[in-house]
C-alpha positions as CSV (number, residue, x, y, z in Angstrom):
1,X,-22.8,-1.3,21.2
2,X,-20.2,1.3,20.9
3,X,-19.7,3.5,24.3
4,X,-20.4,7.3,23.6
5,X,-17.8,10.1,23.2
6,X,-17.5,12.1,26.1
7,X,-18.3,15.4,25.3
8,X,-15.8,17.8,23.7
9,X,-12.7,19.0,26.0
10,X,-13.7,15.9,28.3
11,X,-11.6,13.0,28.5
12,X,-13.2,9.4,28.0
13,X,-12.7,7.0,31.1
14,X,-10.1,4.4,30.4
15,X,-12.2,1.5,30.3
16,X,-14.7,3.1,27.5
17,X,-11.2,3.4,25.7
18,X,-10.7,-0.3,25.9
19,X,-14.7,-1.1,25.4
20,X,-14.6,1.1,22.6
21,X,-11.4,-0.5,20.9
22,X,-12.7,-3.8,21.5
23,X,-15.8,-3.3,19.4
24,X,-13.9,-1.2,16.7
25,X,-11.9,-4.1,16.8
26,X,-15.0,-6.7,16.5
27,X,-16.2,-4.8,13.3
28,X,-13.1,-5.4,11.8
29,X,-12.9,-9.1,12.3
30,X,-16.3,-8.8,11.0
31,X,-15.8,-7.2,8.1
32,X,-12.7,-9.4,7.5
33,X,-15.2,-12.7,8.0
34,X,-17.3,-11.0,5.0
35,X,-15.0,-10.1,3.0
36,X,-13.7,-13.5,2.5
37,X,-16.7,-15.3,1.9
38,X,-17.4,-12.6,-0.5
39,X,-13.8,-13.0,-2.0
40,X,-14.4,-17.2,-2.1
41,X,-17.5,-16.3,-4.5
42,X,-15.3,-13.9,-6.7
43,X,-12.1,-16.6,-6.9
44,X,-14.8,-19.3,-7.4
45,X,-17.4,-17.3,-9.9
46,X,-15.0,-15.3,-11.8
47,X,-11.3,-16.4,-13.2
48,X,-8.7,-14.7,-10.6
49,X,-6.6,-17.1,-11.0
50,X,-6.3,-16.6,-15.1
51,X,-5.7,-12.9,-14.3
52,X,-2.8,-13.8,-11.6
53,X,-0.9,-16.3,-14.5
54,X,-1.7,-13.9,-17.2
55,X,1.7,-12.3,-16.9
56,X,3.7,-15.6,-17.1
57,X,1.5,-17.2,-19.6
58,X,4.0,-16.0,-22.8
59,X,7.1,-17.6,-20.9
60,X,5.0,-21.2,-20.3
61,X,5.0,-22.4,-23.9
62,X,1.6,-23.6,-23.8
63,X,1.5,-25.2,-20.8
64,X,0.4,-25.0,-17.2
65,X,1.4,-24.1,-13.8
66,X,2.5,-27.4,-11.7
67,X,1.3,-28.5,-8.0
68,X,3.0,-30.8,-5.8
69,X,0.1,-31.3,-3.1
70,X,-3.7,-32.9,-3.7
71,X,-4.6,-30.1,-1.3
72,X,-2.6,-27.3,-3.2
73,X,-5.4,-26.1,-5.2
74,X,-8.1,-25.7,-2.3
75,X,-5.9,-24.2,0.0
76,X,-4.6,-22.1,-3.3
77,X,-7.9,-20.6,-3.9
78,X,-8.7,-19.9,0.2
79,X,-5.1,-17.9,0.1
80,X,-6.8,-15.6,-2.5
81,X,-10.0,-14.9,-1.1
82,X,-8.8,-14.7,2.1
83,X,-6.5,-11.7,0.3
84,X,-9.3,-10.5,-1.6
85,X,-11.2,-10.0,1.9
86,X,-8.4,-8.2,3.6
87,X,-8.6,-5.5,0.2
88,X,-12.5,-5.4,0.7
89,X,-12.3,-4.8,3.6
90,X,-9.4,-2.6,4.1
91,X,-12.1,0.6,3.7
92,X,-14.0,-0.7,6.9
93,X,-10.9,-1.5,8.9
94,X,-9.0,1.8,8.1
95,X,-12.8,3.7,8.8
96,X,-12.9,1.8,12.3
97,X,-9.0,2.7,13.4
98,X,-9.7,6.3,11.8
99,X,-12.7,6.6,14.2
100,X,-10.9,5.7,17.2
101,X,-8.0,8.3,16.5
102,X,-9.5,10.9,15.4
103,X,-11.0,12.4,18.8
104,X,-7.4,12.5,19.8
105,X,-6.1,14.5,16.5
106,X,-6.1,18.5,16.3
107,X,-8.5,20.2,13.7
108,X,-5.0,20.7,11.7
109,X,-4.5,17.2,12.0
110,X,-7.7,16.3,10.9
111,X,-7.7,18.5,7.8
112,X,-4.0,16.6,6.6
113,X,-5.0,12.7,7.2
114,X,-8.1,12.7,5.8
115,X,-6.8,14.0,2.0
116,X,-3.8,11.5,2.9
117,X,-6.3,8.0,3.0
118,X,-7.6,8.8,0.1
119,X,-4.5,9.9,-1.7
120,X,-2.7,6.3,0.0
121,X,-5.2,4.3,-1.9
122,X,-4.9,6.1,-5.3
123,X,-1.0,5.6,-5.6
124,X,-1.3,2.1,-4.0
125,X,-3.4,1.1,-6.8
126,X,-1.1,2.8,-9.3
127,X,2.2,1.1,-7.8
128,X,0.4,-2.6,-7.7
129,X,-1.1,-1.3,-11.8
130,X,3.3,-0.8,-12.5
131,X,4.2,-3.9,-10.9
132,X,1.6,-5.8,-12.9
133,X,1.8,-4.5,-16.6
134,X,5.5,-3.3,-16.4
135,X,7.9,-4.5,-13.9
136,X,6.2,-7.9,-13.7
137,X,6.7,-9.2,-17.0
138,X,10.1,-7.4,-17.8
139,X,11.4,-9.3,-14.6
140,X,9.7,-12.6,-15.4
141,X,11.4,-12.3,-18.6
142,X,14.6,-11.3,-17.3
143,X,15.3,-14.2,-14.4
144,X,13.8,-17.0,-17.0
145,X,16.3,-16.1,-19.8
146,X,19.1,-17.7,-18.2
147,X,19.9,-21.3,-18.2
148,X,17.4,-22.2,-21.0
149,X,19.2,-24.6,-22.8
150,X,20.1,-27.2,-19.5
151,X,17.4,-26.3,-17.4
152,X,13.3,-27.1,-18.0
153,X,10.8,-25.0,-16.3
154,X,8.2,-27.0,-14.2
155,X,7.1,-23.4,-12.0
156,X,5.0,-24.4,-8.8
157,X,2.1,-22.8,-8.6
158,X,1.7,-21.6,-5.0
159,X,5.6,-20.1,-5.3
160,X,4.8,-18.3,-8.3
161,X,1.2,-16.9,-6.8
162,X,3.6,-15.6,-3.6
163,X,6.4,-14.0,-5.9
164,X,3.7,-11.9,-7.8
165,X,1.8,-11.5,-4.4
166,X,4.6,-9.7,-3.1
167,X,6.2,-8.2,-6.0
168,X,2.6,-6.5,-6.0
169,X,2.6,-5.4,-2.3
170,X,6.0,-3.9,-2.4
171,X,4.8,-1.6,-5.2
172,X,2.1,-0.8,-3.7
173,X,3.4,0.0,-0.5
174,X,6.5,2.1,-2.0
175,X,3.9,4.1,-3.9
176,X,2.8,5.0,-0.5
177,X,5.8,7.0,0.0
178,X,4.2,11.0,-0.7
179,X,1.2,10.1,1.9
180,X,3.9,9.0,4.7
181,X,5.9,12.4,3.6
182,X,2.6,14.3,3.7
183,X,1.4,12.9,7.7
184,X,4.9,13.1,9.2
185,X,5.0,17.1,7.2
186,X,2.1,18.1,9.1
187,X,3.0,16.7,12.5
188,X,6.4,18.9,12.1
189,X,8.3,15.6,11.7
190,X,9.9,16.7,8.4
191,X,10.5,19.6,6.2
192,X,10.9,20.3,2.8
193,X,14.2,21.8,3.2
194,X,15.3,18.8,4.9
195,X,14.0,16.2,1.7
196,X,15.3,18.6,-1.3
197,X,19.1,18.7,1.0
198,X,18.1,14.7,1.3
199,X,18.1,14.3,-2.9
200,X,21.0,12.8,-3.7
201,X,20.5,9.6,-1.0
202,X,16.8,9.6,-1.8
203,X,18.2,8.8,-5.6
204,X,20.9,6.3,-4.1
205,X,18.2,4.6,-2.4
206,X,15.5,4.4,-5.1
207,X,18.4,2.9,-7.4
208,X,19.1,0.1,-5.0
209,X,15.3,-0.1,-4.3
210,X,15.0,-0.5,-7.8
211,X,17.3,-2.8,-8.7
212,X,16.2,-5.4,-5.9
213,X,12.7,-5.6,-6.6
214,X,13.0,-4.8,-11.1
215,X,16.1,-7.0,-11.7
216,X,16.8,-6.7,-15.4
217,X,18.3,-4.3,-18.2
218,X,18.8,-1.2,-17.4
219,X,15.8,0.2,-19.4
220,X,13.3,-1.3,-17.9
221,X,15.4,-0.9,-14.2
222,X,15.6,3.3,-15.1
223,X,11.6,3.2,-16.3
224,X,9.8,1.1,-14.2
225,X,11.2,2.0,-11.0
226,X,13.6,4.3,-10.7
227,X,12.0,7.2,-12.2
228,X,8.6,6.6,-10.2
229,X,10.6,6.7,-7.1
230,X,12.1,9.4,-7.9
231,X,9.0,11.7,-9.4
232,X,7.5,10.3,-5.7
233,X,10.0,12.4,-3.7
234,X,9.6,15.1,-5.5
235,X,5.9,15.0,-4.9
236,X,6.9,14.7,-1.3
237,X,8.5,17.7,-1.4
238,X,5.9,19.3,-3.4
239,X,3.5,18.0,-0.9
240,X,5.8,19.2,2.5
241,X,6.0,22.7,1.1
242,X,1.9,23.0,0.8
243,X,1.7,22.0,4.1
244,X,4.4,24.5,5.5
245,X,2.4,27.3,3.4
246,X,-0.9,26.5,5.1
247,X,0.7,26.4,8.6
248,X,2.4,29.8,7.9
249,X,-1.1,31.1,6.6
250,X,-3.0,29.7,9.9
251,X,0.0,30.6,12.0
252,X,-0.3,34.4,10.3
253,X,-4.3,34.6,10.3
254,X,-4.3,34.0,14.7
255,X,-4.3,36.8,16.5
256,X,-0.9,37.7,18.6
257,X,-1.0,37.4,22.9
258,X,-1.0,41.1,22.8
259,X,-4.1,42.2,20.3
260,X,-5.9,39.5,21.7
């Protein structure tokens, strides 16, 4: 059972901190443990796997992914719902850490982070949408163009299932970059002056950004990358400027030493 918060202004003991964490921590592993049996049932019941290959399917010629290993395909389809648990139960784990944190955050605080979970999973599941129906297949295309007349394809499965894994992830996690912005603005880590005088290396980096993880012609490079990273700083700047207002507001609204 989870200790009880000491009441507000008091300071909990340091052991309730640690027996507190522990079974925050317990509930996680939990929700982990259900999460991938639930996940096994999906990969099992329903075609993940078709969904995963979809995007290489045009550049296979009508045939299949290869394994090397007897084993490979078990051990394939644990990787996946052991992956689909972790995003099931991302929700409860994020709920558990956000429940041991928060008594320590100011109102201010409060009011910022909360808006910023929800917002993080929105553009996550936008950057891993990109990477799936437009950066996945443009590069796919791109790196199996080369050599086709001396070389024949024979793709391994569990190398291809980790390249889209991680082309995903990456997406995902770059998309995260206005929620980061947003956090670190109302902590008074960052400003919005600093990130528009910051412009010209935030484009210098997206281009680099972009061309390691879209390799290809520069269309698909400018569209599928470039330009959401760059749209996603100026959101963080968008986003840093909102914040600044609302301080100056609250800052503005509390009355001065000397009225009070």
């Amino acid at each position: 059972m989870l200790p009880k918060r000491a009441a507000h202004g008091e300071e909990m003991p340091f052991l309730d901190h640690l027996e507190e964490l522990r079974w925050r921590i317990l509930w996680s592993l939990l929700a982990l443990l259900l999460g991938s049996l639930v996940g096994f049932w999906l990969v099992t019941h329903f075609d993940v796997m078709e969904l995963l290959i979809r995007p290489i399917q045009p550049f296979l010629h009508g045939t299949k992914l290869k394994y090397l290993n007897p084993t490979d395909p078990f051990f394939i389809t644990i990787q996946l719902a052991i992956t689909a648990g972790i995003l099931m139960a991302l929700p409860i784990v994020i709920y558990q850490l956000w429940a041991f944190v928060a008594p320590a955050l100011l109102p201010a605080e409060k009011r910022a982070i909360v808006p910023a979970l929800y917002l993080g999973l929105v553009l996550f599941c936008m950057g891993a949408a990109l990477a799936y129906w437009g950066a996945l297949p443009l590069t796919l295309k791109f790196m199996m163009s080369f050599q086709t007349g001396s070389l024949e394809q024979a793709i391994v499965v569990d190398q291809y299932l980790g390249f889209v894994v991680k082309m995903l992830l990456a997406f995902g996690a770059i998309f995260e970059l206005p929620v980061v912005v947003l956090v670190l603005a109302s902590l008074g880590l960052v400003t919005s002056k600093f990130l528009a005088a910051s412009r010209r290396y935030a484009i210098a980096v997206a281009t680099i950004v972009a061309a390691v993880l879209t390799p290809g012609d520069a269309v698909s490079l400018t569209l599928f990358m470039m330009l959401p990273l760059i749209f996603l700083y100026e959101l963080s700047i968008l986003l840093a400027k909102i914040v600044e207002r609302r301080r100056a507001r609250r800052v503005a609204a509390e009355p001065s030493p000397e009225t009070a």
